[in-house]
C-alpha positions as CSV (number, residue, x, y, z in Angstrom):
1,X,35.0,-50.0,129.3
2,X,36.1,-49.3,126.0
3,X,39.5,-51.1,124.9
4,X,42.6,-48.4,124.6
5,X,43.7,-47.3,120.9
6,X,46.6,-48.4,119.9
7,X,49.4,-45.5,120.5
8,X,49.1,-43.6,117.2
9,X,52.8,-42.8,115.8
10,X,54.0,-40.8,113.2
11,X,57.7,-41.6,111.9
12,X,60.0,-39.0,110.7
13,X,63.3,-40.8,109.4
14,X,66.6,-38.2,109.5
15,X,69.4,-39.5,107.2
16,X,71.9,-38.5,105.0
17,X,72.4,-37.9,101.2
18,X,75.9,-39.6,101.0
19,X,75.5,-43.0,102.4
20,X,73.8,-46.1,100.2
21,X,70.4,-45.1,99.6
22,X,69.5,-49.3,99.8
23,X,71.0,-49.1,103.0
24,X,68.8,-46.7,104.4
25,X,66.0,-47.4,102.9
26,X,66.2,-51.4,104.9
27,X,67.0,-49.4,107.7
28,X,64.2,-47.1,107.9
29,X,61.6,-50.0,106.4
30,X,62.8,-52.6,109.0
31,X,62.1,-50.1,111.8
32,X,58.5,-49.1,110.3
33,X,57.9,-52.9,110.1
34,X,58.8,-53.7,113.9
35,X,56.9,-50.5,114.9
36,X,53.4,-52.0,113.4
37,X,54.2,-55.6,114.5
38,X,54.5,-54.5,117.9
39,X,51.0,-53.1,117.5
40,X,51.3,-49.6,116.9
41,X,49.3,-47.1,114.7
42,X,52.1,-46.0,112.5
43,X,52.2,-43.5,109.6
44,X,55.6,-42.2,108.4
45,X,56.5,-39.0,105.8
46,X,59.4,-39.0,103.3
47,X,63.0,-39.2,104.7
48,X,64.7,-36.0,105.4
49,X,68.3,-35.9,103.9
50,X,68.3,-32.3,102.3
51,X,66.5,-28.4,102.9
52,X,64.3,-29.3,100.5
53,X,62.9,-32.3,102.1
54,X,62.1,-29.7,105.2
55,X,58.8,-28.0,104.3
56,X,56.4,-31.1,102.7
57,X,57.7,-33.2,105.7
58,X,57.0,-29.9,108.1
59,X,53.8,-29.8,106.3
60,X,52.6,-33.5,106.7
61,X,53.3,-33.4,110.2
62,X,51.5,-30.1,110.8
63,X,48.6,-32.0,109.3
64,X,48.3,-35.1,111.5
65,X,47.4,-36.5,114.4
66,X,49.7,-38.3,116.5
67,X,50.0,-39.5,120.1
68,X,53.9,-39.1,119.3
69,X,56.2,-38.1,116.6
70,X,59.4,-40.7,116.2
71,X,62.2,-38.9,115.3
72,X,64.0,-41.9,113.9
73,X,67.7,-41.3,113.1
74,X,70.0,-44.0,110.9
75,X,72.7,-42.3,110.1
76,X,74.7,-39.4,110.6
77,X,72.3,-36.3,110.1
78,X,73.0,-32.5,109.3
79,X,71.3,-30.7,112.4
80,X,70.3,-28.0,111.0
81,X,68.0,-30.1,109.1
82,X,66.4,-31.7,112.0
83,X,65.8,-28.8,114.4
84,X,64.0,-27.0,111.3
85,X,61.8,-30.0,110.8
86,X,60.9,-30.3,114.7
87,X,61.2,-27.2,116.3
88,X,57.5,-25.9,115.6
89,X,56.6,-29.0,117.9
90,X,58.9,-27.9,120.5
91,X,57.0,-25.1,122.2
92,X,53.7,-27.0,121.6
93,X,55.2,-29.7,124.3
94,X,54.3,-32.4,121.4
95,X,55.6,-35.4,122.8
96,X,59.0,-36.5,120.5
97,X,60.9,-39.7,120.4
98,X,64.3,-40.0,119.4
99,X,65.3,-43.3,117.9
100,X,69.3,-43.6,116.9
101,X,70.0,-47.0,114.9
102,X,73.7,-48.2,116.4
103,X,75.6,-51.0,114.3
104,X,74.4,-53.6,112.7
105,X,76.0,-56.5,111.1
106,X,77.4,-58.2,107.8
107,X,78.9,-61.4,108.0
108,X,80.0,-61.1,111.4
109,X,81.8,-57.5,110.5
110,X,79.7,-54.4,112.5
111,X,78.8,-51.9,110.0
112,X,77.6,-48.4,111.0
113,X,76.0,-45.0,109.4
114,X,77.3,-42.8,111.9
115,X,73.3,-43.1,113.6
116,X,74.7,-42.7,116.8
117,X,77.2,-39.8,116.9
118,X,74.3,-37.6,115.1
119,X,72.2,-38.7,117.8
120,X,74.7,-37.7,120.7
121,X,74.3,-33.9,119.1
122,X,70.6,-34.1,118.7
123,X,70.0,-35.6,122.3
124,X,71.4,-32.6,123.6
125,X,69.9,-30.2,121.4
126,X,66.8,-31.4,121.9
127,X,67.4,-30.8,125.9
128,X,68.6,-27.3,124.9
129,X,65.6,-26.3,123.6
130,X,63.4,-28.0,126.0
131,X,61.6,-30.2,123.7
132,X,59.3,-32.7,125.0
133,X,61.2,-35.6,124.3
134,X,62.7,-39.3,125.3
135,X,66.0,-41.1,124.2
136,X,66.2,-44.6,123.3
137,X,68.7,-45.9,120.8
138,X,69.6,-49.6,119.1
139,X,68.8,-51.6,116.1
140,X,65.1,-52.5,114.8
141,X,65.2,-56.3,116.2
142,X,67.2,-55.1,119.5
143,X,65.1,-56.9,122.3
144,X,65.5,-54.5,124.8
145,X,64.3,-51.7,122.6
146,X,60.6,-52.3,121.8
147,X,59.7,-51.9,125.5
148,X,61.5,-48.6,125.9
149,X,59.3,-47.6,123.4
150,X,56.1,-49.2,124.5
151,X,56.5,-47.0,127.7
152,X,56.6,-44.1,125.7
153,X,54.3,-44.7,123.5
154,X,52.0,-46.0,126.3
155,X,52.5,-42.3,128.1
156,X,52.1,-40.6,125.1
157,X,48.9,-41.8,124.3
158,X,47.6,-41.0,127.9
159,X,48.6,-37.7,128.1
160,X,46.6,-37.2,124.8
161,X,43.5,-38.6,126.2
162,X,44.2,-36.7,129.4
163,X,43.9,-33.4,127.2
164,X,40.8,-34.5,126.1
165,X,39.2,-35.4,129.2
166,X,36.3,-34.2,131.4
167,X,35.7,-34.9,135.0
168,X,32.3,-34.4,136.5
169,X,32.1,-32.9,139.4
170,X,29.1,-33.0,141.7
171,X,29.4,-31.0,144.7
172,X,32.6,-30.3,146.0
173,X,35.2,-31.6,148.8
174,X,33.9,-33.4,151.6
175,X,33.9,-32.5,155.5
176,X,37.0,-29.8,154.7
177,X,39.2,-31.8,153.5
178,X,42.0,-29.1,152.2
179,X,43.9,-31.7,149.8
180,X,40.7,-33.0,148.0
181,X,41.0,-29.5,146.2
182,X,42.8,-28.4,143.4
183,X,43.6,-25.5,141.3
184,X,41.5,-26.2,138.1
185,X,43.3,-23.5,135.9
186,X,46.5,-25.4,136.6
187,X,44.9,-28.6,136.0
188,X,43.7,-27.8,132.3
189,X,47.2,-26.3,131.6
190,X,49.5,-28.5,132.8
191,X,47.6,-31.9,132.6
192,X,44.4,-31.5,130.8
193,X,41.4,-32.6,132.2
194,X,38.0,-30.0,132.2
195,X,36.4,-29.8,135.2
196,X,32.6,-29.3,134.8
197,X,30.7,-28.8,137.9
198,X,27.4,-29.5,139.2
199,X,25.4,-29.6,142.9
200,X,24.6,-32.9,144.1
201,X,20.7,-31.6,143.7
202,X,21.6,-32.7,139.8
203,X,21.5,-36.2,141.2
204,X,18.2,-36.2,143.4
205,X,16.3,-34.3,140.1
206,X,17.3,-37.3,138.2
207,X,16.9,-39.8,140.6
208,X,13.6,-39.0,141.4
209,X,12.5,-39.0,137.7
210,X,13.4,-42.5,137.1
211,X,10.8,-44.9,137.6
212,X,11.1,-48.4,139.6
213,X,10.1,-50.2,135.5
214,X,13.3,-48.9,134.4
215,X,16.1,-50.3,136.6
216,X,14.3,-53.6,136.8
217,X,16.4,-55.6,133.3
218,X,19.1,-53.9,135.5
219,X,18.0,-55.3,139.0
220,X,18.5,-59.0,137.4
221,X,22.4,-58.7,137.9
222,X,22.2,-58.3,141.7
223,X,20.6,-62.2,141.6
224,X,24.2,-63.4,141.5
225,X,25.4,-61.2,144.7
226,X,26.3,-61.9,148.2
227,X,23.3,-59.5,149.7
228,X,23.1,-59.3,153.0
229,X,19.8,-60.4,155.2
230,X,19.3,-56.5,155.8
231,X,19.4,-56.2,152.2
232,X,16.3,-55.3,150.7
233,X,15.1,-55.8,147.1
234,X,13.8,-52.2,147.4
235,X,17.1,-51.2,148.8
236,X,18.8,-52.3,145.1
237,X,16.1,-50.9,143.3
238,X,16.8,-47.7,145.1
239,X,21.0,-48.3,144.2
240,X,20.3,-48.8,140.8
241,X,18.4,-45.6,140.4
242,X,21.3,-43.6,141.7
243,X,23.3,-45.2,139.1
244,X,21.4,-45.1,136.6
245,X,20.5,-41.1,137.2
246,X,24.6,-40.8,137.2
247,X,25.4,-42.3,134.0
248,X,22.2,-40.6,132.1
249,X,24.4,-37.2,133.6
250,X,27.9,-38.9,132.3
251,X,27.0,-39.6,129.2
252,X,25.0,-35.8,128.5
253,X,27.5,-33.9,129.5
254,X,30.8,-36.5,127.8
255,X,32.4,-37.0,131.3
256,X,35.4,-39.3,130.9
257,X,35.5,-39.6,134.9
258,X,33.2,-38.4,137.9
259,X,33.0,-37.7,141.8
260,X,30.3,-37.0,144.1
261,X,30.1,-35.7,147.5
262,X,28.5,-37.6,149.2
263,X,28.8,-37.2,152.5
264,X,26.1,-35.5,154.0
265,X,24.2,-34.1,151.7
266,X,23.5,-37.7,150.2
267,X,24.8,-39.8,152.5
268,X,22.6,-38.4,155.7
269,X,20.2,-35.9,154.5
270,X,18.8,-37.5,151.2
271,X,19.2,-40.7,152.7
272,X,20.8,-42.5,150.0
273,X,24.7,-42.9,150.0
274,X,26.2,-43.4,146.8
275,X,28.4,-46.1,147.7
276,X,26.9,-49.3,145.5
277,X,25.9,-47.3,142.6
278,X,29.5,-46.2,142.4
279,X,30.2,-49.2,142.7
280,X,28.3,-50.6,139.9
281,X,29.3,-48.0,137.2
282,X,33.2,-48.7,138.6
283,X,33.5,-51.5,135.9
284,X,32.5,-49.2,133.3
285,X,33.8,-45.5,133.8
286,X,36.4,-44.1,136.2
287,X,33.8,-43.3,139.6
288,X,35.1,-41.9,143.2
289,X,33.5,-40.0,145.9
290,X,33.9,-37.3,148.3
291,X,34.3,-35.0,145.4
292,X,38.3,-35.5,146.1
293,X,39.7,-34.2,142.5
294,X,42.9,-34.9,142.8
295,X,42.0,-38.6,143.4
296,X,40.0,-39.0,140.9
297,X,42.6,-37.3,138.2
298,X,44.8,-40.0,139.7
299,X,42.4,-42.8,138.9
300,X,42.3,-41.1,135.2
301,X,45.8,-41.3,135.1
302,X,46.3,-45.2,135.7
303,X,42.9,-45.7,133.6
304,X,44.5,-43.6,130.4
305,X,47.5,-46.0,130.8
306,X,45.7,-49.8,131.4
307,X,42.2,-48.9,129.8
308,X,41.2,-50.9,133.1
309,X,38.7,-50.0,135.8
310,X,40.0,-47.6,138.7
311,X,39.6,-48.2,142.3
312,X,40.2,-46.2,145.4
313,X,41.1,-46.8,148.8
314,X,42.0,-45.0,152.5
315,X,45.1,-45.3,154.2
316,X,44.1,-47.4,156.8
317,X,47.1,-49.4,158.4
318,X,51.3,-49.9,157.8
319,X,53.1,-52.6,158.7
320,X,57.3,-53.1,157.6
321,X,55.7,-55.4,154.7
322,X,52.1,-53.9,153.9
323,X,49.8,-51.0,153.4
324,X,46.0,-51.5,154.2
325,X,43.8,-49.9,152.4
326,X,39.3,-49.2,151.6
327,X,37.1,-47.4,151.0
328,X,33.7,-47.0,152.9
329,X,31.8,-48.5,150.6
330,X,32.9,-48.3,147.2
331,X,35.4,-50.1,145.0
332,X,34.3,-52.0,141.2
333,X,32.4,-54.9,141.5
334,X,34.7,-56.4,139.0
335,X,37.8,-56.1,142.0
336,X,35.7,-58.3,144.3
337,X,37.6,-61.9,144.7
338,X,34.2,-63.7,144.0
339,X,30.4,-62.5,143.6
340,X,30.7,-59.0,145.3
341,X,29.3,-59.0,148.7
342,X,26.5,-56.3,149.4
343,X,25.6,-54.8,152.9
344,X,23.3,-51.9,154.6
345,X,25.1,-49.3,156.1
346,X,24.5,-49.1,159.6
347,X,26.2,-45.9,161.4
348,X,27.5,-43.0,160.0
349,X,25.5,-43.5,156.5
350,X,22.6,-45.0,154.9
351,X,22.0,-47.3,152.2
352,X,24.0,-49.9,150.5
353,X,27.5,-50.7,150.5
354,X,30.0,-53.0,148.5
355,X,31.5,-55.5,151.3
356,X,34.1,-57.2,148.7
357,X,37.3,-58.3,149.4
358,X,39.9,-57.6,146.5
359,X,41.2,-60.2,144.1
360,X,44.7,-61.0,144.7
361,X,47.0,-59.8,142.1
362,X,49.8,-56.7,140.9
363,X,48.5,-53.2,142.0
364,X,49.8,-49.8,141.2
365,X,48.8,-46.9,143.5
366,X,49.2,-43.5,143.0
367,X,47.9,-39.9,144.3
368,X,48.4,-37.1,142.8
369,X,49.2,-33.8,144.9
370,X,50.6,-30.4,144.7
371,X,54.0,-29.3,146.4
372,X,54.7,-25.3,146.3
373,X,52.3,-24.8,143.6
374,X,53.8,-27.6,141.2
375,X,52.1,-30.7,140.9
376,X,53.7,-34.1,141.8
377,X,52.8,-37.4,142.0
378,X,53.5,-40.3,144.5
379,X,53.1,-44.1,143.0
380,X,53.8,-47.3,144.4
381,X,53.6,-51.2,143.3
382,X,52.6,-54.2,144.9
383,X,51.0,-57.3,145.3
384,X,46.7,-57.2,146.4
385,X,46.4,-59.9,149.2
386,X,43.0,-60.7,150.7
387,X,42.9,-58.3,154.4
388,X,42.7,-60.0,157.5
389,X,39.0,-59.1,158.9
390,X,38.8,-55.7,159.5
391,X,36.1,-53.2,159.6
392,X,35.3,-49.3,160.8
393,X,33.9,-49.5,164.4
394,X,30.1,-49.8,164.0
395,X,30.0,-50.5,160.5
396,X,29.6,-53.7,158.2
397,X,32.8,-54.4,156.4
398,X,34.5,-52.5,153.6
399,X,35.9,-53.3,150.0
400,X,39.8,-53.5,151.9
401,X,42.5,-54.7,150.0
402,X,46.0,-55.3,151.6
403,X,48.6,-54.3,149.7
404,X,52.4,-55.7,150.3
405,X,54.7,-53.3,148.9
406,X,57.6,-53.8,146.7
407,X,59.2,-50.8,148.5
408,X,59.2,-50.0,152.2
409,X,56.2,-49.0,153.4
410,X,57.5,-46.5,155.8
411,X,59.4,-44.8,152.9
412,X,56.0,-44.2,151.2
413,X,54.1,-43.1,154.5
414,X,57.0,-40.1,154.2
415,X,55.5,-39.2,151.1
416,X,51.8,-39.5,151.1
417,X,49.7,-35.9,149.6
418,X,46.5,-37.6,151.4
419,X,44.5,-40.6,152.4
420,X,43.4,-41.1,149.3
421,X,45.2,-43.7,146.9
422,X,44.6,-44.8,143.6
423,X,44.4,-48.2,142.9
424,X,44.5,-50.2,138.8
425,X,45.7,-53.4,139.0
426,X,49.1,-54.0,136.8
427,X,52.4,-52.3,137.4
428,X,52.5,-49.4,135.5
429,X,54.9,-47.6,137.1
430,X,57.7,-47.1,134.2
431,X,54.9,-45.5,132.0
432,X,53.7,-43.3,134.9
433,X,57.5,-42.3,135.2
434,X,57.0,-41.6,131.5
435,X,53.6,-39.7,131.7
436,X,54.9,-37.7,135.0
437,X,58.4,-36.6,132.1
438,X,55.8,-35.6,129.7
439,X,53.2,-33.7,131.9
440,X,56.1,-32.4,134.4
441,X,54.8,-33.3,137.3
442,X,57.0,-33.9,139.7
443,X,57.7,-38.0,140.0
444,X,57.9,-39.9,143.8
445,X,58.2,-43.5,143.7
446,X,58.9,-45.4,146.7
């Protein structure tokens, strides 16, 4: 997968003609400076201290690109002068930090610009007029500043990415499951993905054009898995044609993020579940199946904010400490604990299936739902434990991971929008608080 961009920042300082102009300018350059050590894209314009310093700054910042603007405040500033500089962005939803500088110090005596009483006006004039915006406040080489605005800039640059995004979808829900819907106009307003659509057939076409030559450089990386004696070589070969027929359609048609339905049409009638060849692509674009959309916008979500693979899993068991979860077949090689373990279906499907355990480690879940026509979003953290043995009756094992909570599981069973859970491993659950701010989607952490 390709690494994340650095959050891309442009820096608007706010100040004010009557205070030192060496002052501020150390103020606003030692800010700039901790901004690209922390590892930001940053550009900045020209201060704004008078009406004329409105419309080139207004026009620079109509002109760029930015994951987020930094409205960066250090000293006292004239209102007026602020709102006419960022109110076009306003309406637009642009995503807008505002950064007060507080006191800083001179030979042990606190010295201050008046950054902070300009920013207790603008804080709330910025809520007035429902800008898209975040608060944090405190001096350049404040420790407990540069994470507040990681988070930030973190969620900013995903919901960007999210506005840019397509899903592919191939088919549509499986076996009538109502919340594996969504309403796509909604979806493109509110949080940005495209939807493009396409039947399953898409897949057999392609499939069945690909010859046994080409997926045989590919076959070599199955030498180091655990396959299963009803594992055939012919049985991979088959896999890696499905994949490969996937990603020739993700990368025509620029999908960012895919789901098939498999189940029957693939996953009985042609024969040919799509479990390992989901699988396979997992560690390199964001894959789920049963054409559940809401899921996969979730695993989008957590990708745009690690830059990590995506996994998925079931709802399968709650205890006071943990939540089980799998999926029947599928999760990224790269989440196995050691070489991924391969198996044959054998009931209810056919073909191959990824029988990995999950590495230990930090997880975030998250599923995203609707409630009354407004989206929300329900995340939780944990630790990934290896499962005890488990498996569907009939079947060979699943890719399970056991999950214990940092909240209370029963708390989060209160809450669930569907069996369907997200699954990146990190916590990201401050900058999903931040994204959910951004997007308004409703936020529900437990």
């Amino acid at each position: 997968m390709k690494e994340l961009a650095a959050p891309a920042l442009l820096v608007v300082p706010f100040t004010y003609p009557d205070y030192p102009a060496g002052d501020v300018k150390r103020q606003i350059d030692r800010s700039l400076e901790v901004l690209r050590t922390a590892g930001f894209s940053v550009h900045a314009t020209p201060a704004v201290l008078t009406p004329a310093d409105v419309a080139p700054v207004l026009a620079r910042l109509r002109a760029a690109e930015c994951d987020a603007i930094v409205a960066l405040v250090v000293s006292w500033v004239e209102p007026p002068l602020f709102v006419a500089t960022l109110r076009p962005f306003f309406s637009a939803g642009t995503p807008i930090l505002l950064w007060s500088h507080t006191i800083y110090y001179e030979q042990g005596v606190g010295l201050t610009l008046g950054a902070l009483p300009a920013a207790g006006v603008l804080r709330e004039t910025l809520e007035e007029m429902e800008a898209n915006f975040a608060f944090v406040y405190g001096m350049p080489d404040d420790p407990a500043l540069m994470p507040a605005i990681r988070t930030f800039a973190r969620a900013a640059a995903a919901r960007r990415a999210l506005a840019n995004a397509r899903i592919g979808l191939l088919g549509y829900a499986s076996m009538g499951m109502y919340t594996a819907t969504i309403d796509h106009t909604q979806l493109r307003r509110q949080v940005g993905p495209e939807i493009d659509h396409l039947d399953q057939y898409e897949v057999v076409v392609r499939y069945e054009k690909i010859e046994d030559a080409a997926v045989e450089a590919p076959l070599a990386a199955a030498e180091s898995w655990q396959c299963g004696e009803r594992v055939s070589r012919d049985d991979l070969r088959k896999a890696f044609r499905m994949a490969v027929a996937l990603c020739s359609l993700a990368e025509e048609r620029a999908w960012d993020a895919l789901t098939v339905k498999c189940q029957y049409e693939l996953s009985r009638t042609f024969g040919l579940a799509p479990c390992l060849p989901l699988s396979i692509l997992g560690d390199e674009m964001v894959v789920s199946c049963e054409g559940d959309l809401p899921l996969v916008v979730s695993q989008l979500l957590l990708h745009a904010l690690t830059g990590e693979p995506t996994s998925y899993g079931d709802l399968h068991n709650v205890t006071a400490t943990h939540i089980l979860l799998g999926a029947c077949g599928f999760a990224p090689l790269g989440y196995a604990a050691a070489r991924p373990i391969i198996e044959k279906h054998t009931a209810l499907y056919e073909g191959l299936l990824n029988s990995s355990p999950y590495r230990p480690g930090p997880v975030t879940l998250a599923r995203l739902g609707a409630r009354r026509g407004r989206f929300k979003l329900h995340f939780a953290a944990g630790q990934a434990e290896l499962p005890p043995p488990f498996h569907e009756v009939g079947c060979p094992t699943y890719p399970f991971v056991n999950v214990a909570l940092d909240g209370d599981p029963a708390a989060f069973m209160q809450q669930v929008p569907s069996q369907h859970y997200a699954i990146a491993y990190g916590d990201v659950r401050a900058e999903l608080r931040a994204l959910c701010q951004l997007l308004d989607i409703e936020a529900i952490e437990t």
